[in-house]
C-alpha positions in Angstrom: 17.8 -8.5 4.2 20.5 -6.8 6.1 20.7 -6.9 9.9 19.4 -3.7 10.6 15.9 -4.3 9.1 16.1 -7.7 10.5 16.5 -6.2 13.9 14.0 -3.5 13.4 11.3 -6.4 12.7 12.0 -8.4 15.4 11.3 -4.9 18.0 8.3 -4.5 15.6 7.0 -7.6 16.8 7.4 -7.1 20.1 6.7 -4.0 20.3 3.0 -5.2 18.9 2.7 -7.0 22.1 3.3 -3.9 24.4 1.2 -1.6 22.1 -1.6 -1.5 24.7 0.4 -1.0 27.7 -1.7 0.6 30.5 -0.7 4.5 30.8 0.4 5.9 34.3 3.5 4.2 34.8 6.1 5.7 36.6 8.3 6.1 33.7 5.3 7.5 31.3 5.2 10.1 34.1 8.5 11.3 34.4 8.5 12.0 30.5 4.7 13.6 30.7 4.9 16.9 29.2 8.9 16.8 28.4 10.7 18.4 25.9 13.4 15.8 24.8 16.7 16.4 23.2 18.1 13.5 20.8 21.4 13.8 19.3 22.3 10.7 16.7 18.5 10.0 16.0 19.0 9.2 13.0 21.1 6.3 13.6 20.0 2.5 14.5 19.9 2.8 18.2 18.4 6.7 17.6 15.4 4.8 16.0 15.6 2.6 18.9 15.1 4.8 21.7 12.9 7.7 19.7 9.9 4.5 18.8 10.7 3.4 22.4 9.7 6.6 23.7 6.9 7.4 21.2 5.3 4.2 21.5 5.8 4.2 25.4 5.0 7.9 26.6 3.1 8.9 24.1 2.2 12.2 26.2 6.1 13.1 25.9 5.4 16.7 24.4 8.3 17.2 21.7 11.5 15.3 20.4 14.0 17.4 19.1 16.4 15.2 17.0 19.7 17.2 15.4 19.8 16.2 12.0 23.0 17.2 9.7 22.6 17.8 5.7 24.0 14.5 4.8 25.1 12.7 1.3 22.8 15.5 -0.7 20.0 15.0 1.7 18.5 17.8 3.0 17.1 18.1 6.4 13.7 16.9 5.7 14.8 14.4 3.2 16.1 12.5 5.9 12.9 13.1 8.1 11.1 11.2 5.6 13.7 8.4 5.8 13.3 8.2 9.3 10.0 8.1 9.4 9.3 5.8 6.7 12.1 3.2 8.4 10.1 0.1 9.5 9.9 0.4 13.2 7.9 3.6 12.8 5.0 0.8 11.5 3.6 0.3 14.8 3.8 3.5 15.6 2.0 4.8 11.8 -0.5 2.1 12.2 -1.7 3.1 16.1 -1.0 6.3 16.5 -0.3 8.5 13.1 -0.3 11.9 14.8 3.2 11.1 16.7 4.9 12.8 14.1 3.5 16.2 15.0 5.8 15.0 18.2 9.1 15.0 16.3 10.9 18.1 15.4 13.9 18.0 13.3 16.6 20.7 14.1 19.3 21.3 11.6 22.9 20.9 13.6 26.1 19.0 13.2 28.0 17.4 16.8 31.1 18.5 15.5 30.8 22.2 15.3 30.5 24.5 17.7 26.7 24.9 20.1 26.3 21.7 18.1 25.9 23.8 14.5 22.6 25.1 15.4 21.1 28.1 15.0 21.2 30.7 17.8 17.0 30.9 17.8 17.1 26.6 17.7 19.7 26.6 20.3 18.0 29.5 22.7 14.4 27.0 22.0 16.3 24.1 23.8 18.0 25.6 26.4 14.7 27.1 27.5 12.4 24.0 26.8 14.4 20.9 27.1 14.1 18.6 29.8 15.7 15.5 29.0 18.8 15.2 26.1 20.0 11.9 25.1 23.3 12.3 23.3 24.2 8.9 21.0 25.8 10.6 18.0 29.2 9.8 17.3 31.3 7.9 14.9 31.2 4.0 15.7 34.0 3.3 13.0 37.0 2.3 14.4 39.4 3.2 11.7 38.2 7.1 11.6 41.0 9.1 11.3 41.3 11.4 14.3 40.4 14.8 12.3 37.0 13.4 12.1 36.6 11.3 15.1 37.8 13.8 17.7 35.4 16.9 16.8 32.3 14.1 16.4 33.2 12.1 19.9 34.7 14.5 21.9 33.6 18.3 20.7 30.1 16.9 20.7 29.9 15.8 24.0 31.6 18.8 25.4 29.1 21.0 23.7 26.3 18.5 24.8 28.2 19.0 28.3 27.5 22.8 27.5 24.4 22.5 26.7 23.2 20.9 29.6 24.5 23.5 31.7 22.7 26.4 30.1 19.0 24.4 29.8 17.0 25.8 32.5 14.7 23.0 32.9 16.6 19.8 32.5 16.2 17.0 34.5 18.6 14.5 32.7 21.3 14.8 30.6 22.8 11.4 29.5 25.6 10.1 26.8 25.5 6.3 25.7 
């Protein structure tokens, strides 16, 4: 078993224990009804926050997650893979419907208005409330043609984005 699934057990589990958390929480009110932008969703700590936040504020109203064509994987391809990854199981088990929540938009960080289409990138700038930007490239060795338009041209553009949504509340890069 390779780290990642043994970390994504071990927030199963507790996440099992905070399934039935009381609802009206300040937090699970600041995210009622938002519109949430996720850039790098598909990655571990992606996975992280987008259960967190499902499982959490389950009255969040969308997630959009960017999602790039990747390795001969189309767009929904790698939907499925997300949502068959095992910290969904809590979330498939209790509450099957969240994945009406999730809606994948096709992009790439690297490119210009994040590679999305003008129609997907006028839909966020007029609906999103809250983006979380984690994509980037985490290996160290990258050469700089690569690492530079992922790490730095995405978060300008994120930067950009944020600007132009009329109803955001929090923009925020980890």
């Amino acid at each position: 078993m390779d780290i990642e699934t043994e970390c994504l057990k071990e927030m199963q589990f507790v996440a099992k224990g905070n399934a039935s958390q009381s609802k009206g929480t300040a937090i699970q009110e600041f995210y009622r009804d938002c519109n949430v932008f996720v850039t790098g969703g598909t990655g571990f700590m992606g996975k992280v926050l987008i259960e967190k936040l499902l499982r959490s504020c389950p009255d969040i109203e969308r997630i959009f997650i960017v999602v790039r064509p990747k390795k001969g994987k189309t767009v929904e391809e790698r939907k499925e893979k997300l949502l068959n990854c095992v910290i969904f199981d809590v979330l498939r088990a209790s509450r099957p419907e969240f994945q009406k929540q999730l809606v994948m938009v096709k992009g790439d960080c690297s490119l210009p208005k994040l590679g999305l289409s003008n129609s997907d990138y006028e839909i966020l700038i007029q609906k999103v409330n809250i983006i979380f930007h984690l994509a980037a490239t985490v290996r160290f060795d990258e050469k700089f043609n690569i690492a530079i338009p992922i790490n730095i041209g995405g978060t300008k553009e994120i930067i950009d984005l944020c600007r132009a949504c009329v109803k955001l509340k929090v923009g925020l890069h980890l």
